[in-house]
Backbone as CSV, one residue per row, in Angstrom:
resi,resn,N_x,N_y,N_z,CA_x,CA_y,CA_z,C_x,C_y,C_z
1,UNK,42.765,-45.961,-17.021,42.753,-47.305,-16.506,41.377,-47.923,-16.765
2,UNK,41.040,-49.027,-17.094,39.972,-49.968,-17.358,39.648,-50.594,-16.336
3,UNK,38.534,-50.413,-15.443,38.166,-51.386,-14.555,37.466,-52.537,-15.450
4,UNK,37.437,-53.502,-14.072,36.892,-54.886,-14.600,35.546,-54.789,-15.040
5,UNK,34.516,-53.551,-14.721,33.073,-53.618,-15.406,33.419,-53.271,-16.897
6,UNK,34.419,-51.976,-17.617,34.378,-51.712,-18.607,34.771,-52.627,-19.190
7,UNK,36.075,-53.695,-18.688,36.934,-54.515,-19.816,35.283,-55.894,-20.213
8,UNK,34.532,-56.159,-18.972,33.670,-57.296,-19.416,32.623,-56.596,-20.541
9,UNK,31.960,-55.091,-20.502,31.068,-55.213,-21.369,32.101,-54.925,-22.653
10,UNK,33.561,-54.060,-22.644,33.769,-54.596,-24.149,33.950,-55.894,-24.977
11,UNK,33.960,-57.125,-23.725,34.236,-58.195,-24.420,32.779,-58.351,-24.752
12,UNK,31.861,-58.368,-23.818,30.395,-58.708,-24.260,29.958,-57.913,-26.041
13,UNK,30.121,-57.310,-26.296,29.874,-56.183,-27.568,30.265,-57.237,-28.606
14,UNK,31.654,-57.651,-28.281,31.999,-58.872,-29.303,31.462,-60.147,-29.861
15,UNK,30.162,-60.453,-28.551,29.667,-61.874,-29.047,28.789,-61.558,-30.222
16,UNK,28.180,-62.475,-30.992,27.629,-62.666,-32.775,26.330,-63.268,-31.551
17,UNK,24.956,-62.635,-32.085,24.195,-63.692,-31.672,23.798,-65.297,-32.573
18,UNK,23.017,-66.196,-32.059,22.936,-66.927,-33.018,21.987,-67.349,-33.813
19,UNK,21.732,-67.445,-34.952,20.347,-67.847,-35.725,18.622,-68.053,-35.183
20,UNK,18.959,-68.813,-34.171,18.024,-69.252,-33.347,17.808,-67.610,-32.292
21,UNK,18.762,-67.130,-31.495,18.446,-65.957,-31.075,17.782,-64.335,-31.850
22,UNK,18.505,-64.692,-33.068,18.118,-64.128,-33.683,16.681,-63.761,-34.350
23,UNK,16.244,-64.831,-34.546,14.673,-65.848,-35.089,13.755,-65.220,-33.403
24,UNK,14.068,-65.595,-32.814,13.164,-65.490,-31.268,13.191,-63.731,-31.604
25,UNK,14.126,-63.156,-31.653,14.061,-61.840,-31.113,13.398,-61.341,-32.566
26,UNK,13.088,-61.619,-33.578,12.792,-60.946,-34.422,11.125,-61.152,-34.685
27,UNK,11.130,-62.674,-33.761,9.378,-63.186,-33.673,8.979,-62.703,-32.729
28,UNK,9.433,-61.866,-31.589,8.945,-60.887,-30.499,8.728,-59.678,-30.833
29,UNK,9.132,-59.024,-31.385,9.346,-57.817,-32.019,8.400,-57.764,-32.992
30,UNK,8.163,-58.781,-34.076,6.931,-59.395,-34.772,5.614,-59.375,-34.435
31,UNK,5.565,-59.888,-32.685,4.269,-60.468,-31.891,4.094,-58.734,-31.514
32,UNK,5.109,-57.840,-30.650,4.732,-56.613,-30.460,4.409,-55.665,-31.248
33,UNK,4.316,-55.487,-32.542,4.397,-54.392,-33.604,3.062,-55.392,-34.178
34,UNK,2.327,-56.593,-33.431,1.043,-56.949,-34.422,1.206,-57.827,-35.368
35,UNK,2.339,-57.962,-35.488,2.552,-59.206,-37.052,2.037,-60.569,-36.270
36,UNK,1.076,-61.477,-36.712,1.234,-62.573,-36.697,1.858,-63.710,-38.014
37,UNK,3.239,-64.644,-37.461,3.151,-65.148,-38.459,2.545,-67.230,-38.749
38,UNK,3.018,-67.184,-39.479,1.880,-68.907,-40.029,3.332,-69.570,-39.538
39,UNK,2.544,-71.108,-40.153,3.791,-71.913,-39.272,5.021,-71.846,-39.560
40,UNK,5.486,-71.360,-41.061,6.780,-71.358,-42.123,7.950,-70.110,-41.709
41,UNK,7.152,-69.037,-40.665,7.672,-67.965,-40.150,7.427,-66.781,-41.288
42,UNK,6.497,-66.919,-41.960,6.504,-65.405,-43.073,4.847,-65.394,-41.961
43,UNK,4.948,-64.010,-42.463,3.989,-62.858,-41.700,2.475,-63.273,-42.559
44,UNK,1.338,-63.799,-41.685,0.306,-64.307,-41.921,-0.614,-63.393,-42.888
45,UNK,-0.221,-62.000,-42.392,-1.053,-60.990,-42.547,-0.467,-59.860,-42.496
46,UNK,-0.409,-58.780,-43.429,0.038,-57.187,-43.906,-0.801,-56.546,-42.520
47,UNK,-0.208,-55.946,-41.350,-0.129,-55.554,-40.616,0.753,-53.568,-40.910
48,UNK,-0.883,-52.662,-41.478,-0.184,-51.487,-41.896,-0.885,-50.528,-40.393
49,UNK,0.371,-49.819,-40.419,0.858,-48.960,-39.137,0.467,-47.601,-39.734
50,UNK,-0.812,-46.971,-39.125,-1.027,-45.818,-39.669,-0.225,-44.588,-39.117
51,UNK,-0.140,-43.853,-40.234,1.302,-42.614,-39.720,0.211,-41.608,-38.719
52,UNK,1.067,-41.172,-37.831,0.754,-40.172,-37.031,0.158,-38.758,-37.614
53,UNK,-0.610,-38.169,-37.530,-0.944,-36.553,-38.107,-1.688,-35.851,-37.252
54,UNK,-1.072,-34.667,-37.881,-1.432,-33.557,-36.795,-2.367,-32.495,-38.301
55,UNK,-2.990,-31.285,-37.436,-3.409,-30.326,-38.304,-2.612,-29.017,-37.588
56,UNK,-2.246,-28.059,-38.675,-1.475,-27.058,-38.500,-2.596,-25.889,-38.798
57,UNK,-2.734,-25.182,-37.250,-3.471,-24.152,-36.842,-2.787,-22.532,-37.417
58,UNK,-2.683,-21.544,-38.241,-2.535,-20.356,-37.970,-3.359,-19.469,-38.360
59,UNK,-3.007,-18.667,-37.118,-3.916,-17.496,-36.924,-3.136,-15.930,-37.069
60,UNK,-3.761,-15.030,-37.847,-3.144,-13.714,-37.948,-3.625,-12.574,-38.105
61,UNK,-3.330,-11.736,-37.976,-4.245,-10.201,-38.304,-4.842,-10.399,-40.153
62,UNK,-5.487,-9.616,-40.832,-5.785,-10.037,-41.789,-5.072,-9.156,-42.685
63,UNK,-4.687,-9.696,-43.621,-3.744,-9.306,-44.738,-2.106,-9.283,-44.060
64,UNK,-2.018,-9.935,-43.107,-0.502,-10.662,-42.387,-0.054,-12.271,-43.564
65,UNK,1.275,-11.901,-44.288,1.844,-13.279,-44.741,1.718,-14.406,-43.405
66,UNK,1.432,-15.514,-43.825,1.577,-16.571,-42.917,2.534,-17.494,-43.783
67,UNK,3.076,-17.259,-44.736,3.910,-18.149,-45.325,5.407,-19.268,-44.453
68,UNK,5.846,-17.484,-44.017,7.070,-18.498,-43.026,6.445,-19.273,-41.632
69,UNK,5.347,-19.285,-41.174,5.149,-20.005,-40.090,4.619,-21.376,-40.511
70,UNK,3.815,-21.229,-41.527,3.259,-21.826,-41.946,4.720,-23.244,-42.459
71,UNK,5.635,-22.861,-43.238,6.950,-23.410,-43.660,7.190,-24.494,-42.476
72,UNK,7.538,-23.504,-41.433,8.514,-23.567,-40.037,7.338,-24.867,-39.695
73,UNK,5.863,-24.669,-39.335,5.106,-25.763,-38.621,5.319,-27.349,-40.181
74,UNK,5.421,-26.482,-40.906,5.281,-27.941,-42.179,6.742,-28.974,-42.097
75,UNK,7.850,-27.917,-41.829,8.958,-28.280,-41.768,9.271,-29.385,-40.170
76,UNK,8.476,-28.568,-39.354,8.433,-29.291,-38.160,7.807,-30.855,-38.110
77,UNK,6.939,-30.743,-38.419,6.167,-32.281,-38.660,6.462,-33.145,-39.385
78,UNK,7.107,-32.955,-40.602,7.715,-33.564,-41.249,9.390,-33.929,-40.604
79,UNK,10.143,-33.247,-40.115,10.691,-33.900,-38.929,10.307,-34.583,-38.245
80,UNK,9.552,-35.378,-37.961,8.882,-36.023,-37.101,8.000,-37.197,-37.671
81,UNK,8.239,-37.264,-39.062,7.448,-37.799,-39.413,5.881,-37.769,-39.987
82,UNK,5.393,-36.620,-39.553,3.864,-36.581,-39.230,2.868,-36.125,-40.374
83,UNK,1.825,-36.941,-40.435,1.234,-36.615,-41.719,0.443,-35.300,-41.676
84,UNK,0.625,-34.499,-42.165,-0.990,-33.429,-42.116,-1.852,-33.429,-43.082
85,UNK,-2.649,-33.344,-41.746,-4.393,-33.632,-42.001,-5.005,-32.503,-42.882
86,UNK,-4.413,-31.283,-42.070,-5.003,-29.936,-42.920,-4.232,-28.822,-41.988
87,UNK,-4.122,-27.601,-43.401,-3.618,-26.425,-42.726,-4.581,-25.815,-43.067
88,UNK,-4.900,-24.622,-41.838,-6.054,-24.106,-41.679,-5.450,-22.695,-41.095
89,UNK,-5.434,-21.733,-41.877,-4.941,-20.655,-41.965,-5.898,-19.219,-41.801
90,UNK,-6.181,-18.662,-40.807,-7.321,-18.009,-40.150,-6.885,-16.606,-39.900
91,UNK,-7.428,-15.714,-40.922,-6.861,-14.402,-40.426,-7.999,-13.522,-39.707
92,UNK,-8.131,-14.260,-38.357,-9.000,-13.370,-37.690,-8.625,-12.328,-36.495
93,UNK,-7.123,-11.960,-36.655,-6.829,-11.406,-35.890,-6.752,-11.368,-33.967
94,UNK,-7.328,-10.213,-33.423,-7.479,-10.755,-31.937,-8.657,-11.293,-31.356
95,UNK,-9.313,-11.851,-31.936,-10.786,-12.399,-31.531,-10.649,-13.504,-30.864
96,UNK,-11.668,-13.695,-29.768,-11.234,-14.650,-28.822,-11.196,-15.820,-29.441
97,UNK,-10.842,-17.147,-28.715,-10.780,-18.287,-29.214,-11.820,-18.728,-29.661
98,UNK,-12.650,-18.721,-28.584,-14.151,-19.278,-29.050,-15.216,-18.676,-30.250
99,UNK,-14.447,-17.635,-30.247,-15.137,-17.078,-31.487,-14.674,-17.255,-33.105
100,UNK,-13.765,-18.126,-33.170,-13.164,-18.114,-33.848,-13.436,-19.691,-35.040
101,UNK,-13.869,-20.058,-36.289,-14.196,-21.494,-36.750,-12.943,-22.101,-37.732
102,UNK,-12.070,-21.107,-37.660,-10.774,-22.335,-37.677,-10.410,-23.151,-37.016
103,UNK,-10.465,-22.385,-35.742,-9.707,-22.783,-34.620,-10.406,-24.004,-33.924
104,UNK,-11.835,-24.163,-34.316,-13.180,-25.044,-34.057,-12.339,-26.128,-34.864
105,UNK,-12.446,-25.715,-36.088,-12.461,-27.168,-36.884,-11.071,-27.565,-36.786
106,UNK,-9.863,-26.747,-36.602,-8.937,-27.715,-35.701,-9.317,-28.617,-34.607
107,UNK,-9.689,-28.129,-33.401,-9.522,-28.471,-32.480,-10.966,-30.574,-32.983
108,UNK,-11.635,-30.045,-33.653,-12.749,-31.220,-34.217,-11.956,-31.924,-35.112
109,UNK,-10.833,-31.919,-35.969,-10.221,-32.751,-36.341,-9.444,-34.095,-35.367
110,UNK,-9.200,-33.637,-34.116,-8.720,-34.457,-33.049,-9.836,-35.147,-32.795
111,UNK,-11.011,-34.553,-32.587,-12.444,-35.013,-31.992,-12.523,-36.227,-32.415
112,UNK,-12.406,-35.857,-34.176,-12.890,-36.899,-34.818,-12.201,-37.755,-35.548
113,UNK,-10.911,-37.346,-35.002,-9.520,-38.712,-35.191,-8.692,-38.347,-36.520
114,UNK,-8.596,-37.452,-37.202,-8.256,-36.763,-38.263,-7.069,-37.146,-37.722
115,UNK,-6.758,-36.266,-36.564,-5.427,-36.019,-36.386,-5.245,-36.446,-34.536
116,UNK,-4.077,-36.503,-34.200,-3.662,-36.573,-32.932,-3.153,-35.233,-32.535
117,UNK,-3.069,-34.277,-33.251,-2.041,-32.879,-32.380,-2.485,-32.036,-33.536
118,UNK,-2.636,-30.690,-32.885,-2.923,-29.501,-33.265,-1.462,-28.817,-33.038
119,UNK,-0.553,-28.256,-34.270,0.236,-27.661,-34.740,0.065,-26.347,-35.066
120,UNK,0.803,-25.495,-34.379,0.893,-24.141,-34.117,2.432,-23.433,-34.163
121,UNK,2.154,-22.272,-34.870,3.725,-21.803,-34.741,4.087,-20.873,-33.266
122,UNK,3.042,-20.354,-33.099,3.053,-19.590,-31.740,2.274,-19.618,-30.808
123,UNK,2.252,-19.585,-29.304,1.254,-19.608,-28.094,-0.277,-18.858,-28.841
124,UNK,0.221,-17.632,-28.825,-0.440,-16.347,-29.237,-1.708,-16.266,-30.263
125,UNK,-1.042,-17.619,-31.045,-1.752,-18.000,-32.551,-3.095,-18.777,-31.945
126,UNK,-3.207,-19.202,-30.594,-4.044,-19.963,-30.228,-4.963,-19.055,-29.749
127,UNK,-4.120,-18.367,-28.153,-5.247,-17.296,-27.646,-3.569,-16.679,-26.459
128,UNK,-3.666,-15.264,-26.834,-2.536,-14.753,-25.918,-3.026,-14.467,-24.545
129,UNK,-4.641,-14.818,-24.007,-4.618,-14.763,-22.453,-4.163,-16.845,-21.887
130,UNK,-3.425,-16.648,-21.072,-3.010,-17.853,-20.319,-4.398,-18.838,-20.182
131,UNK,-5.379,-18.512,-19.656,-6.322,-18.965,-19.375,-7.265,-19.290,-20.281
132,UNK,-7.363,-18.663,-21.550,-7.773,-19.450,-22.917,-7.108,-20.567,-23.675
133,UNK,-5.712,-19.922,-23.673,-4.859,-21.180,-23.712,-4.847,-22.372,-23.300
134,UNK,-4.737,-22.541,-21.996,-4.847,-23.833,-21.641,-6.198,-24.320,-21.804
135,UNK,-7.432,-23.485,-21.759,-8.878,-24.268,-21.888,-9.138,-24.789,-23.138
136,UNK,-8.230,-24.437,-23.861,-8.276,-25.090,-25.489,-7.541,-26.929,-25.898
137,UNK,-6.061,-25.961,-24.821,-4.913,-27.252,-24.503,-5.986,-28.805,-24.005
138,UNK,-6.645,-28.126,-22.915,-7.258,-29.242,-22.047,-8.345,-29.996,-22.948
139,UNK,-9.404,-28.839,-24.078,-10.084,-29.744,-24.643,-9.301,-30.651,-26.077
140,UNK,-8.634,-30.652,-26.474,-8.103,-30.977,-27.107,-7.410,-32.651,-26.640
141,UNK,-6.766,-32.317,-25.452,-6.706,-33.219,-25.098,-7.470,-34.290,-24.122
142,UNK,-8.456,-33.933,-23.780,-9.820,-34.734,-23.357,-10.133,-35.257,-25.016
143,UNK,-10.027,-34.909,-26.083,-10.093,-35.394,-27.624,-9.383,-36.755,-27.664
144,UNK,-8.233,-36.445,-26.785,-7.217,-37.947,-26.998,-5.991,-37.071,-27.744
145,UNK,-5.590,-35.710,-28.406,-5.025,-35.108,-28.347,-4.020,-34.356,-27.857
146,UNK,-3.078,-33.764,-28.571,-2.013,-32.342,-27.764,-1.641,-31.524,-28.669
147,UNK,-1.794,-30.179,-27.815,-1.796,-28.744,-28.609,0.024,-28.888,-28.579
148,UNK,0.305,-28.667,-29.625,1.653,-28.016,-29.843,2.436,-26.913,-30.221
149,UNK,3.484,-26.582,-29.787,3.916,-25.433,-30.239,5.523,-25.649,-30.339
150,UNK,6.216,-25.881,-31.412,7.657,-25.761,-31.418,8.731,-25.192,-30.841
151,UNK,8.416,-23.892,-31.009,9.166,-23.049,-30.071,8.820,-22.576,-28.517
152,UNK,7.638,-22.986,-28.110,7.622,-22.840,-26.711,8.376,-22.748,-25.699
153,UNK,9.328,-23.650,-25.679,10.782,-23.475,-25.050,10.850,-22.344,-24.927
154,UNK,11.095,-21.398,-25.820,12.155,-20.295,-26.189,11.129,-19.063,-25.673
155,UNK,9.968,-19.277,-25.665,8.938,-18.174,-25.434,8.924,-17.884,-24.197
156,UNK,8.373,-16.663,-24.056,7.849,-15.565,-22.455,6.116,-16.037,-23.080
157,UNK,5.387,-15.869,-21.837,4.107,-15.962,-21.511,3.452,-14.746,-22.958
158,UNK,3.053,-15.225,-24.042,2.686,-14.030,-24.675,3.617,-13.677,-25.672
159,UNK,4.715,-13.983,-25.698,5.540,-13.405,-26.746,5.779,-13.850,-27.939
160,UNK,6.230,-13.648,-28.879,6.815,-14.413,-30.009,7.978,-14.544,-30.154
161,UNK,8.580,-15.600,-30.414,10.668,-15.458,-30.578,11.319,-14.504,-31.283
């Protein structure tokens, strides 16, 4: 059965807007995305929208393939759109974070506007104690940044999928 709310918005779906509505909503949309246009309605000025990028962090024991993570984080961002800045591929094994100058010049690519997000295939790849982790998460994002990780969802504290 169709109540009277469903039968009005299918009739609503049916109206055509009109030229003039059309024109307004497309010069708002114009004014929000930055376009200004001149009096004729063409766009005053090339108004370019820089793409989003991240840098893709991995870290591994040394003489460990990083090929498929490496794939999986390239494949990820590019879902998304996202340009990368740089992959930075660090086989320093379990050494703490801070000791580490990949993981530096990731986290300084945000610093210095390279990128908006640090791309990672695993927690672990960052630092597997909780508490390094997030002190990395946090500076990163005091950068204006966010640490990412794809599969996080799917992870235990420490694990890999």
């Amino acid at each position: 059965m169709v109540t009277g709310e469903s039968a009005q918005r299918q009739r609503q779906t049916g109206l055509r807007r009109t030229d003039d509505n059309l024109r307004r909503r497309q010069a708002l949309a114009d004014a929000a995305a930055g376009i200004s246009l001149d009096e004729t309605g063409v766009p005053a000025e090339t108004v370019e929208v820089a793409r989003f990028r991240c840098v893709i962090y991995l870290c591994g024991a040394p003489g460990v393939d990083l090929g498929a993570p490496r794939e999986e984080c390239t494949g990820y961002a590019g879902a998304f759109g996202w340009g990368i800045a740089d992959v930075i591929e660090e086989p320093a094994g379990l050494l703490p974070a801070d000791g580490r100058d990949g993981l530096r010049r990731a986290v300084e690519h945000v610093q210095l506007g390279g990128a908006g997000a640090v791309l990672t295939a695993w927690r672990s790849m960052i630092s597997p104690v909780p508490q390094e982790y997030d002190a990395i998460a946090r500076e990163i994002e005091k950068a204006g940044g966010f640490l990412h990780v794809p599969n996080s969802v799917h992870q235990h504290e420490g694990q890999k999928p």
